[in-house]
Structures are given as structure tokens and as C-alpha cells.
C-alpha positions as CSV (number, residue, x, y, z in Angstrom):
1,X,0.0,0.0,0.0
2,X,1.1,3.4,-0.5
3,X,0.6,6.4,1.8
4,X,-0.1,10.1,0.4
5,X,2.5,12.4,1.5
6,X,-0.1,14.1,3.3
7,X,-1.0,10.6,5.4
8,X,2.6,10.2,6.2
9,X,3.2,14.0,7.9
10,X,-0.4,13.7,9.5
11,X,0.3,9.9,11.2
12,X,1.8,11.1,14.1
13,X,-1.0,13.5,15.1
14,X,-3.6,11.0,14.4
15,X,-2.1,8.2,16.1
16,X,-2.0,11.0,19.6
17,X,-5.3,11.1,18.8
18,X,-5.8,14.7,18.0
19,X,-9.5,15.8,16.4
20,X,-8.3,18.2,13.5
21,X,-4.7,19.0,12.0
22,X,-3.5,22.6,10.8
23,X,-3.1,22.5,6.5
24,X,-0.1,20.7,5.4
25,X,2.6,23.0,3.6
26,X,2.8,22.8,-0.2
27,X,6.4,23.4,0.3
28,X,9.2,23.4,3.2
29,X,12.4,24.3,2.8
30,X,15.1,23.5,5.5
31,X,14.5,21.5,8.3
32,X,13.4,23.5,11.7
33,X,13.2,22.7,15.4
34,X,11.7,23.9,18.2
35,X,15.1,25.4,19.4
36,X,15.9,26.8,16.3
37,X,12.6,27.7,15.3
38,X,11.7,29.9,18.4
39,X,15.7,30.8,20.1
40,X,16.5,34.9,19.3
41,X,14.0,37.8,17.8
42,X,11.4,37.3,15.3
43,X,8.6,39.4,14.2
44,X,6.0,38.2,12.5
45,X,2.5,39.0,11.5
46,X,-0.5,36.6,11.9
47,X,-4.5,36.4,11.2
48,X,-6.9,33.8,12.6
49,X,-9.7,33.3,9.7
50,X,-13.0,31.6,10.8
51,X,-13.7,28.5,9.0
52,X,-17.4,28.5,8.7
53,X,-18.8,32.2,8.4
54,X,-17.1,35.6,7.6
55,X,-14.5,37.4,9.6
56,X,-10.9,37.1,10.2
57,X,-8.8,39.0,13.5
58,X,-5.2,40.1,12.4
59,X,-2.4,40.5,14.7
60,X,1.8,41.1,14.8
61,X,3.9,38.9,17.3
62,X,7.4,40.2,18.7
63,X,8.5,36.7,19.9
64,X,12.3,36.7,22.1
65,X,13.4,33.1,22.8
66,X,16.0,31.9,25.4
67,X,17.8,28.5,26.5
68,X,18.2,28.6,29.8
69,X,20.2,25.3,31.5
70,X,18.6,23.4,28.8
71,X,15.2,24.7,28.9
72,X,13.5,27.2,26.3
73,X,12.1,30.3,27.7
74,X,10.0,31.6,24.8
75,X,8.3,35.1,25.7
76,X,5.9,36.8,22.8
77,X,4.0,39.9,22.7
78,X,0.5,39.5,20.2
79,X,-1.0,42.8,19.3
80,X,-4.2,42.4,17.3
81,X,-5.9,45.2,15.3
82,X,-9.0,46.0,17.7
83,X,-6.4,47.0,20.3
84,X,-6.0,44.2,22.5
85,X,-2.7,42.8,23.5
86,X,-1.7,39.5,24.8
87,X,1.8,38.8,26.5
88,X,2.3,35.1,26.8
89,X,5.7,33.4,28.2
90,X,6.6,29.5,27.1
91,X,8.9,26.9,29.1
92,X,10.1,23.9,27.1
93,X,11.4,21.5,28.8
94,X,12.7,18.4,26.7
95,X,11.4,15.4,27.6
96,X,12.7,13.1,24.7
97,X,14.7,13.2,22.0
98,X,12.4,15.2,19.2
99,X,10.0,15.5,22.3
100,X,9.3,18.8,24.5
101,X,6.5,19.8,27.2
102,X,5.3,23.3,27.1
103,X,3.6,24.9,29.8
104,X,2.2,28.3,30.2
105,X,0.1,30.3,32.8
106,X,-3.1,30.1,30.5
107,X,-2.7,26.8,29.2
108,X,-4.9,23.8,30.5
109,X,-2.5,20.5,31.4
110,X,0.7,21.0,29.1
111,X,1.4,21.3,25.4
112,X,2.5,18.4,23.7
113,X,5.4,19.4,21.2
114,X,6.9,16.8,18.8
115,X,9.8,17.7,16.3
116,X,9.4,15.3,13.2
117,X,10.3,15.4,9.6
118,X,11.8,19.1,9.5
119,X,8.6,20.6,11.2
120,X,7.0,21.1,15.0
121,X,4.1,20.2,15.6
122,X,2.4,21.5,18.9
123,X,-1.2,20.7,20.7
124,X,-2.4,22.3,23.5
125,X,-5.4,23.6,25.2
126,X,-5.5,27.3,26.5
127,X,-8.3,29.9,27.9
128,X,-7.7,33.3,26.2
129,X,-9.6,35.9,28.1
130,X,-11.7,38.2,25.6
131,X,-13.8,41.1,26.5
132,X,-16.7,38.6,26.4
133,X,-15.3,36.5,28.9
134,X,-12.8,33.0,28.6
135,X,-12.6,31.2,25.9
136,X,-11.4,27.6,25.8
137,X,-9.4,26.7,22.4
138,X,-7.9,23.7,21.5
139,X,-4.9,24.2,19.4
140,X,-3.5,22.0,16.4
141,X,-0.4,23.9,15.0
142,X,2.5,22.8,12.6
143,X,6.0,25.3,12.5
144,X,7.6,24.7,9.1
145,X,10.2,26.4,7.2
146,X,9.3,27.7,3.6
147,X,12.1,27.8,1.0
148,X,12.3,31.6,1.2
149,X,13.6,31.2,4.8
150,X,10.2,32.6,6.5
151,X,9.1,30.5,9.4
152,X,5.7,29.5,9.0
153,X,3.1,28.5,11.9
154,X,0.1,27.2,10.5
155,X,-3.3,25.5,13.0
156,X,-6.4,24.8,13.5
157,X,-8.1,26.4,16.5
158,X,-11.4,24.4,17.9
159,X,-14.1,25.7,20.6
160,X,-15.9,22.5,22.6
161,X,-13.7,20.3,20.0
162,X,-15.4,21.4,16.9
163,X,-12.5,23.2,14.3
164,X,-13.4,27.1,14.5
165,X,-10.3,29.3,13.4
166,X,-7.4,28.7,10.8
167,X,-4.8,30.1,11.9
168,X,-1.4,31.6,10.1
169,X,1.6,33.4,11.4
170,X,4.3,34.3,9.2
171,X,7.8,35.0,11.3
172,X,10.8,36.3,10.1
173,X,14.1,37.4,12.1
């Protein structure tokens, strides 16, 4: 039998048993991981798009990443178009090789981050707090490298485990 390239990437999300996966790249360029990916400055710009409906939220990130005795401190500053701003700070800590927990203050348990095949693939569960109150999101995401040297973070954000948002943030140091 032969697997789709697609199948192949998406395996190891299924087989964690995730509920939706972020769009697969069209094309990567050099390998990234999590260390490399998020260590030093990077700006970037991002928009969540709904996936059913109208409406899309833009936002820049001002991300500043840091090993610290063998642990990546990842701090990043989202401001989105309405005003609102969101300071968020990750710890990595490895826990196997190509494996890393993430936690941070508004996440629910810890993410699950799995460098495989030149990308990074993250799930998690955090409560954002909106002017509306919290809301829960699940997060699928996938960091990649495109061949023009941008690093791409691509997901899929679901509300009561039903895929709401796409997401796409495009860094660049």
C-alpha cells in the first residue's frame, strides 16, 4: 500500500489522537526545530480566519526566545488590530529526544510538542480571556520552514472540539 504524503506527515497526530490537523505545507524548505525555530528575535504578523462564516482577527507577534540550563524560555508579545494585546511566556522543557512539554500560565494541562520530519508540531489547550469573557481553544499547529527562509506557523483552533479558526503566522528574524 502506499501512503499520500499528506497521510505520512499527519500519522503522528492522528495516532496522539488529536481531532483536527493545521493545512499541510505545499512546500518546506530546511529543516526547523523547536530550538531553532523559536531561540532569538522574530517578528511576524498573523490572522486567525473563521472556518465557517465571515470574519478574520489580524495580529503582529514580537517573539524573544532563550535556553536557559537546557530549557527554552519563549516570551511573545500579540497585538491584534482591535487594540488588545496579549503577553504570553513559554517553558520547554525536553522530555525526549524530538519531544518537548510546554507549559504556560493560561494553558490547561501542558502542550504536547513533537519535532518530526523538518517541522513542529504543537497541541495544547489554552483559555484566552476576551472582552466577552474566557474562551477555551484547542490548538492543532505545525511550524515549518518555507524555501524563502520565512518560518511558518500554520493551525487549527477548535471551541468544545469542533475546528473554529485557521490560523497563520508568518515569522521572520
Amino acid at each position: 500500500m502506499i501512503f499520500s504524503r499528506r497521510f505520512v506527515l499527519a500519522a503522528p497526530m492522528l495516532l496522539a489522537g488529536c481531532q483536527f490537523l493545521p493545512p499541510m505545507p505545499d512546500e518546506i524548505g530546511a529543516p526547523v526545530g523547536l530550538v531553532e525555530g523559536f531561540s532569538g528575535r522574530a517578528a511576524g504578523s498573523g490572522v486567525f480566519t473563521r472556518k465557517h462564516g465571515r470574519g478574520e482577527e489580524r495580529f503582529t507577534l514580537a517573539q524573544n526566545g532563550r535556553l536557559q540550563r537546557g530549557h527554552l524560555v519563549v516570551n511573545q508579545v500579540f497585538a491584534f488590530a482591535n487594540g488588545l494585546r496579549n503577553r504570553l511566556t513559554w517553558q520547554f522543557e525536553p522530555e525526549a529526544p524530538g519531544l518537548w512539554l510546554g507549559r504556560r500560565d493560561d494553558l490547561i494541562g501542558t502542550a504536547r510538542v513533537v519535532e518530526r520530519r523538518g517541522m513542529v508540531w504543537f497541541s495544547y489547550t489554552a483559555d484566552f480571556q476576551r472582552p466577552a469573557g474566557v474562551i477555551r481553544w484547542g490548538f492543532e499547529e505545525v511550524l515549518y520552514r518555507r524555501p524563502d527562509g520565512a518560518l511558518i506557523l500554520d493551525g487549527v483552533l477548535a471551541e468544545g472540539g469542533t475546528p473554529a479558526l485557521n490560523q497563520r503566522i508568518v515569522l521572520r528574524r
